[in-house]
C-alpha positions as CSV (number, residue, x, y, z in Angstrom):
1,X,-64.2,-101.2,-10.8
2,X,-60.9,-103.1,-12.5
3,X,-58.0,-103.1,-11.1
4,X,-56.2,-100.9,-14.4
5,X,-59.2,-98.1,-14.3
6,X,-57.8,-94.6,-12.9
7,X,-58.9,-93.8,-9.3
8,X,-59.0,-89.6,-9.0
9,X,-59.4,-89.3,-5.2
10,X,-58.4,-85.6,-5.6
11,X,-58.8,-83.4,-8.8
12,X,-57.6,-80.1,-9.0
13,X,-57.1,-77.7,-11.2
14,X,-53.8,-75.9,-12.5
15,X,-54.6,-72.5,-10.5
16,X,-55.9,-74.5,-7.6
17,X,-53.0,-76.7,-7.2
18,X,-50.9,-73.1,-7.3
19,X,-53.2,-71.3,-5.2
20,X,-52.0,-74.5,-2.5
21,X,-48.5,-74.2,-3.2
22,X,-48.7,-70.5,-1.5
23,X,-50.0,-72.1,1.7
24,X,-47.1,-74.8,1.9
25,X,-44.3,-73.8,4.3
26,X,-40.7,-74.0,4.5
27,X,-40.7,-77.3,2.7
28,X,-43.6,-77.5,0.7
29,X,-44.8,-80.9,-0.6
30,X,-48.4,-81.7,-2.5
31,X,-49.5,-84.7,-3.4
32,X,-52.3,-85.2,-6.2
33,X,-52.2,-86.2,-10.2
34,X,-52.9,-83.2,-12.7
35,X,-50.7,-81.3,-13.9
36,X,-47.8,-81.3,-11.4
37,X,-44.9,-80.4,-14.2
38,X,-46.4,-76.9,-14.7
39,X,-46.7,-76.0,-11.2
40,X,-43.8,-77.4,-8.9
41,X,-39.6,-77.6,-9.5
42,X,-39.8,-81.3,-8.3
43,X,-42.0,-84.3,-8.9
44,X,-42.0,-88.0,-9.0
45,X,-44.3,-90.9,-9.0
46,X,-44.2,-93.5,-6.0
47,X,-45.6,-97.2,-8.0
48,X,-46.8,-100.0,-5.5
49,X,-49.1,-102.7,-5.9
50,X,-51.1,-103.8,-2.7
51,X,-52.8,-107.0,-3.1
52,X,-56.3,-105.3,-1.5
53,X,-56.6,-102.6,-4.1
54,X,-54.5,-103.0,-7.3
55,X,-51.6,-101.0,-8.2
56,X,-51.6,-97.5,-6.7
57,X,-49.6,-94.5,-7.9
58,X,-49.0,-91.6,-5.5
59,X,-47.7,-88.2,-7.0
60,X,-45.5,-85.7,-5.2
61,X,-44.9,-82.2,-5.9
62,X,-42.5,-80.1,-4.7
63,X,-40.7,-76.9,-5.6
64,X,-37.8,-77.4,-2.3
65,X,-37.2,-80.8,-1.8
66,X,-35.4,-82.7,-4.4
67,X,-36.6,-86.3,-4.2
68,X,-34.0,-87.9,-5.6
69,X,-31.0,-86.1,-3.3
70,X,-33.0,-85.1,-0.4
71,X,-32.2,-86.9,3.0
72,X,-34.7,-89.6,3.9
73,X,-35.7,-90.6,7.7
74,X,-37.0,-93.1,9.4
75,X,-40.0,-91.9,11.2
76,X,-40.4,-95.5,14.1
77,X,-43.4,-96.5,11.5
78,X,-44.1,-100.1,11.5
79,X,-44.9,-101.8,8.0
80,X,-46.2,-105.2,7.1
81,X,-46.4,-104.8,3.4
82,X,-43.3,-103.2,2.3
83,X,-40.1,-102.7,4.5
84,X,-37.2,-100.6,5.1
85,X,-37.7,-98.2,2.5
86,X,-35.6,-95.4,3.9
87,X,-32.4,-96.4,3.4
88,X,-29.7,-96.0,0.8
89,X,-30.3,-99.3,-0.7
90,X,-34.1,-99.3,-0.9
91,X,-34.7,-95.8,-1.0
92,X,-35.3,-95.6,-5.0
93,X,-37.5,-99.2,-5.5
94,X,-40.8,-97.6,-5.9
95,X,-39.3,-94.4,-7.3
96,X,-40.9,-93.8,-11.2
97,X,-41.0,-91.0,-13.4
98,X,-38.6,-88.4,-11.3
99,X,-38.4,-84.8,-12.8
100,X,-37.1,-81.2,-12.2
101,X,-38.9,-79.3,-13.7
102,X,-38.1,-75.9,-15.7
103,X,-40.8,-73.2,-14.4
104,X,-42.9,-71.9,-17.5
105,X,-42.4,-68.0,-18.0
106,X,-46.7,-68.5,-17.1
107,X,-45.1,-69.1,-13.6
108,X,-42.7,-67.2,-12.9
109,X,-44.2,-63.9,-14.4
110,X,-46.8,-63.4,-10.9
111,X,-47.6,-60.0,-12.0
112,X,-48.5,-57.3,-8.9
113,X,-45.0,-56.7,-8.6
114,X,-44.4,-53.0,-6.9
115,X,-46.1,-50.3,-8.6
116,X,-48.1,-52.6,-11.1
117,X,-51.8,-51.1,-11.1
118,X,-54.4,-52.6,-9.0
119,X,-57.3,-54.5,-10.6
120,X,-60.7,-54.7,-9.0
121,X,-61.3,-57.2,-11.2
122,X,-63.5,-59.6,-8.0
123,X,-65.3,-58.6,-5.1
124,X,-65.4,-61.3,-2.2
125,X,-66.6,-60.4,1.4
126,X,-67.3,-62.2,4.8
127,X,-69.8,-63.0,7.1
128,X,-69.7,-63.8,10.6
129,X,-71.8,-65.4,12.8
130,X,-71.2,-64.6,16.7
131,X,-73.3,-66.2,19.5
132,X,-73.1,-64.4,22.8
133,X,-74.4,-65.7,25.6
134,X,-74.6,-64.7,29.0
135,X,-74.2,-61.2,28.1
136,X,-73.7,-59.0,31.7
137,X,-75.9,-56.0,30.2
138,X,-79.5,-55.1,29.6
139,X,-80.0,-56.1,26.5
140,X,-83.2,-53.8,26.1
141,X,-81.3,-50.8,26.3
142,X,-80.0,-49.6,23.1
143,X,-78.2,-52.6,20.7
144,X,-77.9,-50.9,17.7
145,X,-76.3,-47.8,19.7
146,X,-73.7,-50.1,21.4
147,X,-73.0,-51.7,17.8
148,X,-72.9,-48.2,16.1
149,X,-70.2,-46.7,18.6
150,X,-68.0,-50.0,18.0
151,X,-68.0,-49.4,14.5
152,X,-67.3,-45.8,14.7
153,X,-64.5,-46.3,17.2
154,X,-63.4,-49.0,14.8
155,X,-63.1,-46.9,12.0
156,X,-66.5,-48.2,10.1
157,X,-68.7,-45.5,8.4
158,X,-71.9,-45.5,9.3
159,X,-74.1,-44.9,6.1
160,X,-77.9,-44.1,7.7
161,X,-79.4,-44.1,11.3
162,X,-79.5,-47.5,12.6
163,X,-82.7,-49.6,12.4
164,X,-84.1,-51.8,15.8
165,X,-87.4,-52.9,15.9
166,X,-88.7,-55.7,18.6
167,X,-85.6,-57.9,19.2
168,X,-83.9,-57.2,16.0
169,X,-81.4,-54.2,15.2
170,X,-79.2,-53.5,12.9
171,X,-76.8,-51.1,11.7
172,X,-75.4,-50.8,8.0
173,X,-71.9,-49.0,6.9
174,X,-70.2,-48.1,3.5
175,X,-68.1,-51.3,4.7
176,X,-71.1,-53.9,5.6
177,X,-73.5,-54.2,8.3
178,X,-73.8,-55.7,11.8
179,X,-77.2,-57.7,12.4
180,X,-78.2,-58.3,16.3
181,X,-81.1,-60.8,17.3
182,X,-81.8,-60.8,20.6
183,X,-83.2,-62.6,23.4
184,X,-83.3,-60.6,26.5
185,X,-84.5,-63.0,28.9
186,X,-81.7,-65.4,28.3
187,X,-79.2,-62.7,28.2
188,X,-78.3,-63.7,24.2
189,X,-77.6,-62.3,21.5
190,X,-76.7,-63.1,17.8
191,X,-74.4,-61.3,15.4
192,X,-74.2,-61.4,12.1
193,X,-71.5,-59.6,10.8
194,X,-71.2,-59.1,7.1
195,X,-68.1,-57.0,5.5
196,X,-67.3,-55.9,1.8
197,X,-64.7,-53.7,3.1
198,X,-62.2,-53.7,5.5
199,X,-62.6,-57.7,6.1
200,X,-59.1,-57.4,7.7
201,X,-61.1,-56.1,10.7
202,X,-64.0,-58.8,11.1
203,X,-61.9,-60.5,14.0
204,X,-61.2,-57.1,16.2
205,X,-64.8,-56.8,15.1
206,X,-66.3,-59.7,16.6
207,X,-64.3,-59.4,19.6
208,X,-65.1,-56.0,20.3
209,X,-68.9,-56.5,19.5
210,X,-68.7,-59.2,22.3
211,X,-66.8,-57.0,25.0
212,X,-69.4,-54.5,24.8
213,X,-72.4,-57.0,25.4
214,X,-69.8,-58.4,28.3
215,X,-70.0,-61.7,27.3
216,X,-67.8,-64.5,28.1
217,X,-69.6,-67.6,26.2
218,X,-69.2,-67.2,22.8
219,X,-69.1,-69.8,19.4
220,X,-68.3,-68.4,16.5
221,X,-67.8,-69.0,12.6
222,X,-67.3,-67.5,9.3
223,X,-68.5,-67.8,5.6
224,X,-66.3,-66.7,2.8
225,X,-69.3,-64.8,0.6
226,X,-69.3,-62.3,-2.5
227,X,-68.7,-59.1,-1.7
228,X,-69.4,-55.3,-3.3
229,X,-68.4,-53.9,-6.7
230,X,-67.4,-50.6,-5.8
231,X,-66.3,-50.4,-2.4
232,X,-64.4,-47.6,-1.3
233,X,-61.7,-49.8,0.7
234,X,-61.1,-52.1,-2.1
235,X,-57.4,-50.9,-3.0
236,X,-57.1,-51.1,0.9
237,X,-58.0,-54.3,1.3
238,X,-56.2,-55.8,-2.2
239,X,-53.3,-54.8,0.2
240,X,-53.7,-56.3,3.7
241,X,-55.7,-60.1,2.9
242,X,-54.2,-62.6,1.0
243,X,-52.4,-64.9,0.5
244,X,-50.0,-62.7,-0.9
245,X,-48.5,-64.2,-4.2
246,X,-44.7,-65.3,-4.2
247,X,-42.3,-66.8,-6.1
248,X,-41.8,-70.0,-5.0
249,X,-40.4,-71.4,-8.4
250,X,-36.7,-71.7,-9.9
251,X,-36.5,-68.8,-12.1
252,X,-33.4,-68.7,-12.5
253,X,-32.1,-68.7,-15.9
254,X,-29.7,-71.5,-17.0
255,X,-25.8,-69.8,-17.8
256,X,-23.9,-71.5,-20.6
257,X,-20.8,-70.8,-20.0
258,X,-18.6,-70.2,-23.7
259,X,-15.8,-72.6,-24.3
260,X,-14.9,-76.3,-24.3
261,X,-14.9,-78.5,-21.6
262,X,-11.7,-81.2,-21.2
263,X,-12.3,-84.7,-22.0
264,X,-10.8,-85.4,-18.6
265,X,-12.3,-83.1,-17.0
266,X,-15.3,-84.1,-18.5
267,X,-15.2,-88.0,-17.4
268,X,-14.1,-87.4,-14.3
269,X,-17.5,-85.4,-13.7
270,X,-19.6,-88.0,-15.2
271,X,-18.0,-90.7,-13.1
272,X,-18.5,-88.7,-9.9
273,X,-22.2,-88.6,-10.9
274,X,-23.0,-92.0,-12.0
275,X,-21.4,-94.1,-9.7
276,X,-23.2,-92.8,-6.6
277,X,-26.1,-94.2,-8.2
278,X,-25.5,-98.3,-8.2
279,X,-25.9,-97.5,-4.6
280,X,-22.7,-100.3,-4.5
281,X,-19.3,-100.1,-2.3
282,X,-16.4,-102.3,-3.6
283,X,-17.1,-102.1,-7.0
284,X,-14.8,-104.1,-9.6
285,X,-15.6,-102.7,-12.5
286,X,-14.8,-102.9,-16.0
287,X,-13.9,-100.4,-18.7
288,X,-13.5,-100.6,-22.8
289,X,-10.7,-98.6,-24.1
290,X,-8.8,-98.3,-27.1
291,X,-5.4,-100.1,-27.8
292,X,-3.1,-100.6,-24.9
293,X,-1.1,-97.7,-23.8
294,X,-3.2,-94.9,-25.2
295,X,-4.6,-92.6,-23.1
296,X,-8.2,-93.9,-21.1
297,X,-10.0,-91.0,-19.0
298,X,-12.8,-93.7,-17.8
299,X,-10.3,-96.1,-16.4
300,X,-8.1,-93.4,-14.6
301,X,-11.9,-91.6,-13.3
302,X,-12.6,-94.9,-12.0
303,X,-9.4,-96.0,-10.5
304,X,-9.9,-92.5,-8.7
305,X,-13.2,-93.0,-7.2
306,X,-13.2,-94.5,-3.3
307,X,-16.6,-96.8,-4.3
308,X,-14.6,-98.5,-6.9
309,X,-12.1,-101.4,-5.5
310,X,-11.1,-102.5,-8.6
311,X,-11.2,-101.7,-12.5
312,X,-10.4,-103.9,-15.4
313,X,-9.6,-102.8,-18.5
314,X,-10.3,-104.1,-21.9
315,X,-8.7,-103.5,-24.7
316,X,-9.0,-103.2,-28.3
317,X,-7.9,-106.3,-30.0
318,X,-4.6,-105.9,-32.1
């Protein structure tokens, strides 16, 4: 490929790259290409060209940390290709394309506030896989009993009798069903735990699945699956899983405030705001005013300011 074509290493979608925000803490920061002004309160673009693969852009997103004002550190990295890049003088040399970003009323209107209606509008489930192994009971004696009273005790409803035959049971609730294989002679057993409802509980589930059996080897994994239109838990559960949406956006609404400003006032502000950004100490700087003993707000901002050592000041020709 050229050096100038695109390389997408990660492409996302608008609602994925929100659904990611949720899961970033504290400080969130997210780094991919698409979309990133609609989704988070800060981005910029770091620019670098390594002589092994062409130029490379890397995209940040965040909705906390303010690239441009946020402290930097130095985390004891060693570099070869680029150096110091952490302090006040170098922080900026591969910053491009820095933006805070005004949330879209799309993002900051979540919906589900408290007492919005509920929408069973998907159905998702879970299934999980448990291997017991060196189970301390006879495993010939009554599985699907032993998994029937956990459920019970557990609060499951247990639709019809449950089913065993040879070295398979299984018992099957309003909520899911709990599969066991067996293998008595090497005191084992499998579980496969499917829920539609009350997926919140597949972890006391498991656990008490594998007490009963009195096992103390176990491997275990889960499978995000579809789930059952109709479930009788589903407000329930809309409840207790998430990730539960938040605002993590600036939705704040900007306040003009009525009146004039003072040209004074004014300058001084924008001096205070501009001059921090040469990165410079010392300055001697020079300022265009009008004819000689008129009134300047730029050279008296200027000759306030501690970075600025000395100010010049031209003025108009008579």
């Amino acid at each position: 490929a050229s050096c100038d074509q695109e390389e997408t290493i990660i492409s996302l979608s608008s609602i994925l790259l929100t659904c990611f925000s949720l899961l970033l803490h504290m400080y969130p920061t997210f780094t991919d290409k698409d979309k990133f002004n609609e989704v988070f309160d800060y981005t910029m673009e770091l620019y670098y060209i390594s002589p092994v693969i062409c130029d490379q852009v890397l995209v940040f997103g965040s909705n906390n940390v303010d690239f441009f004002h946020a402290p930097t550190y130095d985390h004891g990295i060693e570099t070869y290709l680029y150096g110091n890049m952490h302090s006040p003088d170098t922080r900026f040399d591969l910053m491009h394309h820095y933006k805070k970003n005004i949330a879209p009323e799309s993002k900051c209107n979540l919906g589900g506030s408290e007492g919005s209606p509920l929408l069973h509008d998907t159905a998702a489930g879970v299934v999980g896989i448990v291997e017991a192994e060196n189970t301390s009971i006879d495993l010939n004696q009554g599985i699907t009993s032993i998994m029937r009273s956990v459920a019970e005790d557990m609060g499951f409803t247990v639709a019809i009798d449950p089913v065993s035959e040879g070295n398979f049971g299984i018992v099957i609730m309003e909520e899911g069903y709990i599969a066991a294989r067996l293998w008595p002679a090497e005191n084992y057993v499998g579980f496969d735990v499917n829920l539609w409802g009350k997926t919140y509980l597949l972890k006391h589930l498991e656990s008490s699945l594998v007490k009963a059996v009195g096992s103390t080897d176990v491997s275990s994994f889960k499978v995000v699956v579809g789930g059952m239109h109709g479930s009788s838990t589903w407000k329930e559960d809309q409840q207790l899983i998430g990730p539960k949406l938040r605002q993590l956006r600036n939705c704040k609404e900007d306040v003009v405030m009525e009146g004039s400003i003072d040209d004074k006032l004014a300058c001084k502000v924008a001096m205070e705001e501009v001059v921090p950004l040469t990165l410079a100490h010392d300055i001697t700087a020079a300022v265009v005013c009008g004819k000689e003993g008129e009134e300047c707000p730029s050279l008296k901002a200027l000759s306030d300011h501690s970075d600025v050592k000395n100010v010049i000041p031209i003025h108009e020709c008579l």
